[in-house]
Backbone as a printed PyTorch tensor [residue, N CA C, xyz], in Angstrom:
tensor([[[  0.8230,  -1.1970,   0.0000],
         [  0.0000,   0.0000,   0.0000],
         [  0.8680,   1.2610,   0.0000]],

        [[  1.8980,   1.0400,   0.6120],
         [  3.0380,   2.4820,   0.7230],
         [  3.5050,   2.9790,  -0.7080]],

        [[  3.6150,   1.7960,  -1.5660],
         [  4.0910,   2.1250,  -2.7870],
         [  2.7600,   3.1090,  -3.9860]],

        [[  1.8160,   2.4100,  -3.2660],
         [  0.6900,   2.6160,  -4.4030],
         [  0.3100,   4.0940,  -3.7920]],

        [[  0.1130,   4.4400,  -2.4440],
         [  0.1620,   6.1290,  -1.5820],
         [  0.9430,   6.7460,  -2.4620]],

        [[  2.2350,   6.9190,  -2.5300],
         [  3.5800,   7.1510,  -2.9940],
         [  2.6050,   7.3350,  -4.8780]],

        [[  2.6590,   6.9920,  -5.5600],
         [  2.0520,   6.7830,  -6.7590],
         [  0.8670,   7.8520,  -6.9450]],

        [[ -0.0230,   7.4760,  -6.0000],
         [ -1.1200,   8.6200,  -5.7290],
         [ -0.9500,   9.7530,  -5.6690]],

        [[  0.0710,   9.7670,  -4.8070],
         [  1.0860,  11.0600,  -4.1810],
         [  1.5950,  11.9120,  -5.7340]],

        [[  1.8510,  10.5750,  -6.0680],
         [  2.6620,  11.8770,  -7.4650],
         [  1.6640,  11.6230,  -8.3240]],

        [[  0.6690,  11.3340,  -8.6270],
         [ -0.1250,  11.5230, -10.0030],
         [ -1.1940,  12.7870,  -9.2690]],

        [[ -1.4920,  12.9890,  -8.1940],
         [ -1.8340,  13.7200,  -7.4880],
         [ -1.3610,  15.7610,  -7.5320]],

        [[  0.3270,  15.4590,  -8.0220],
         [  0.7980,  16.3150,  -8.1480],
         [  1.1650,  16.9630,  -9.4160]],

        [[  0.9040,  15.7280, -10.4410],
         [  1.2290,  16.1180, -11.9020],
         [ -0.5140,  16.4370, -12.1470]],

        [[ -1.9320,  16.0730, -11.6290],
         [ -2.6670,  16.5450, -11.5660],
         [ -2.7030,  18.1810, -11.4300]],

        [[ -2.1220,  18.5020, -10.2950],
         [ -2.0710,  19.6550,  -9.5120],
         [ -1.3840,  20.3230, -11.3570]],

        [[ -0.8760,  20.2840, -11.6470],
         [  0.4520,  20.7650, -12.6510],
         [ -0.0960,  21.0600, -14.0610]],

        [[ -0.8260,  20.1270, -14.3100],
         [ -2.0660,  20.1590, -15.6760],
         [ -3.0480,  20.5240, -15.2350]],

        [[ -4.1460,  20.8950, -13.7230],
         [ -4.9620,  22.0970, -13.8540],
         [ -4.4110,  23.4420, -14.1770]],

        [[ -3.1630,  23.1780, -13.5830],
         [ -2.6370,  24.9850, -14.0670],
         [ -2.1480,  25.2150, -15.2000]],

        [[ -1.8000,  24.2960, -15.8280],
         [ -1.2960,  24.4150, -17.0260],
         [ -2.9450,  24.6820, -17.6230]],

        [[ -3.5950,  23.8780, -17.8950],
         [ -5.3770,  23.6930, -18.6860],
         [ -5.5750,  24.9180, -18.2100]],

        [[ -5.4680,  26.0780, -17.0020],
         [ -6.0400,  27.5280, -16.9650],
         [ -5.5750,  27.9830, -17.1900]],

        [[ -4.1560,  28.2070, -18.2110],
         [ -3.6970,  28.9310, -18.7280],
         [ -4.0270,  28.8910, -20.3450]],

        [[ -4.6390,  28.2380, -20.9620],
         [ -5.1770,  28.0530, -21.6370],
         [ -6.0260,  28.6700, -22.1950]],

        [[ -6.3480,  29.1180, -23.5550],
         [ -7.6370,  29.9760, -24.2750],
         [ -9.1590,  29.3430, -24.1950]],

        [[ -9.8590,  29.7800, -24.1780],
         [-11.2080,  28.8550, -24.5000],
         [-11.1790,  28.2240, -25.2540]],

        [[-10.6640,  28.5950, -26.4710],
         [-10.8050,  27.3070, -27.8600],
         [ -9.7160,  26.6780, -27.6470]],

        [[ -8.2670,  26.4000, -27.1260],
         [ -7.6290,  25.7890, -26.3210],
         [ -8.2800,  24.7880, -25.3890]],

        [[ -9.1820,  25.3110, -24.9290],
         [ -9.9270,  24.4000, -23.8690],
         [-10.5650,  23.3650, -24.7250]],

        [[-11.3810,  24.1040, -25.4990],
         [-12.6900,  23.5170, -26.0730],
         [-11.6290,  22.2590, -26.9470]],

        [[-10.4960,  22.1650, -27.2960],
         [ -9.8280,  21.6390, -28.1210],
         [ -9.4160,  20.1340, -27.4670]],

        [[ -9.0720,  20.9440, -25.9510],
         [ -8.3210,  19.6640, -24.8790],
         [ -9.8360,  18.6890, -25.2060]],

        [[-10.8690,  19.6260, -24.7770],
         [-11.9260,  19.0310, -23.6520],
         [-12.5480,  17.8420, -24.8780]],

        [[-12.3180,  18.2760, -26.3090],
         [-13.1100,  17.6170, -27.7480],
         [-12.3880,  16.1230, -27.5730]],

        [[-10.6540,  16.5110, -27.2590],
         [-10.2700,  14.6220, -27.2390],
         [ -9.9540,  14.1190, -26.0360]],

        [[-10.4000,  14.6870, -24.5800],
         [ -9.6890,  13.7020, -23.9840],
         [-10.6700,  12.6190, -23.9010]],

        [[ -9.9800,  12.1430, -23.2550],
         [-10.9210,  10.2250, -23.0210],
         [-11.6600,  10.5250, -22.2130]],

        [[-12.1180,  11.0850, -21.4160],
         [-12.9900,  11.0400, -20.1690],
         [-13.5670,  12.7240, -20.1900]],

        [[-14.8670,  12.5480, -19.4740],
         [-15.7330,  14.1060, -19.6480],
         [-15.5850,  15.0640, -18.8330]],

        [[-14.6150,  14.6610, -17.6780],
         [-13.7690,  16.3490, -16.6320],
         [-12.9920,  17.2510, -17.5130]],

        [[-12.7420,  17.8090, -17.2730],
         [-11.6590,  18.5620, -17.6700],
         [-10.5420,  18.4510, -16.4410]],

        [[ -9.4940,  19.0690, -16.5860],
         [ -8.4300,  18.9460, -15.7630],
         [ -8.3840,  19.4680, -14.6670]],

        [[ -9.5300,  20.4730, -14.5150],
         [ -9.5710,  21.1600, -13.5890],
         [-10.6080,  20.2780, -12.6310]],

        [[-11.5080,  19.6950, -12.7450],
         [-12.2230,  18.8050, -12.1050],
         [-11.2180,  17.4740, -11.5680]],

        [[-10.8780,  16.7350, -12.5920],
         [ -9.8690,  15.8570, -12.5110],
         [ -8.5690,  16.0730, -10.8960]],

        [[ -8.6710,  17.4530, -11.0780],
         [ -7.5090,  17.4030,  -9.8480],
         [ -8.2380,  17.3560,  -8.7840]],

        [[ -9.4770,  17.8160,  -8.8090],
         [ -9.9140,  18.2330,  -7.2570],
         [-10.6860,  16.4050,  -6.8600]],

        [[-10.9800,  15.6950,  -8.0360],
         [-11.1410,  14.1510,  -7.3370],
         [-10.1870,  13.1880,  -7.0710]],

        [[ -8.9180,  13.6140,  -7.5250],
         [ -7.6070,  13.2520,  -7.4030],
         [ -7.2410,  13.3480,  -6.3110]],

        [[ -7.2450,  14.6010,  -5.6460],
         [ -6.8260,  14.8610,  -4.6750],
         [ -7.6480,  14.4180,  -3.4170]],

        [[ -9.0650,  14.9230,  -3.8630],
         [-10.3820,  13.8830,  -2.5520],
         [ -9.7240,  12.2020,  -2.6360]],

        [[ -9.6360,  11.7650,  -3.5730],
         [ -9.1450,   9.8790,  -3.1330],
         [ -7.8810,   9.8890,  -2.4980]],

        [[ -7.0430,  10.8080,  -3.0040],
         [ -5.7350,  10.9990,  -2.3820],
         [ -6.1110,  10.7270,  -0.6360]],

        [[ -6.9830,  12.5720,  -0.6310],
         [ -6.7470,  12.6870,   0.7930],
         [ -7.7920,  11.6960,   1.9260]],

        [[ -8.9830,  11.3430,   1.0830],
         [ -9.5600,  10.1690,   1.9700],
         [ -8.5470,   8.8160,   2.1440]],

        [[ -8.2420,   8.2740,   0.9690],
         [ -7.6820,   7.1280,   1.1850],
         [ -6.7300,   7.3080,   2.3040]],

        [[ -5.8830,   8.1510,   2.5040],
         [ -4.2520,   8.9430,   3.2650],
         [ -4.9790,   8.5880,   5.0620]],

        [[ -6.3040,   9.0650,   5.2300],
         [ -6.5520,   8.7510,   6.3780],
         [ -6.9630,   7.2850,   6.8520]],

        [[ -7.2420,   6.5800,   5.8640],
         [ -7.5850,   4.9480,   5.9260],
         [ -6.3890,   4.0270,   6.0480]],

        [[ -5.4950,   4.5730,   5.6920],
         [ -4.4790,   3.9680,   5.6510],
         [ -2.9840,   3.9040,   6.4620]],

        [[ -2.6440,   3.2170,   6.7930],
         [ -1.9310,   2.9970,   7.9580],
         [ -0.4460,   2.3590,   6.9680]],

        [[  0.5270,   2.9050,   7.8490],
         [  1.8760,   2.6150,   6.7330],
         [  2.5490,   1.3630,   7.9780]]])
């Protein structure tokens, strides 16, 4: 489980890294990301449930 925290931990942070990058972004920039990614968040959503599993799981878990 320490390894897979650790993992969380950093996809958690490259999350953090591509919402800010995606708001720096134009609208049709956006509209461009938002046309191919695979899934219907945008990046800016994406971080903030990233970070909720992050930080729930973090208290369930015991190292």
């Amino acid at each position: 489980m320490k390894d897979f925290m650790y993992e969380l931990f950093q996809f958690m942070k490259w999350s953090e890294e591509m919402k800010d990058k995606y708001s720096r972004l134009s609208d049709k920039e956006k509209e461009i990301v938002n046309e191919f990614a695979p899934f219907s968040e945008n990046p800016e959503t994406l971080n903030t449930e990233i970070t909720k599993w992050y930080e729930e799981l973090h208290k369930k878990v015991t190292y």
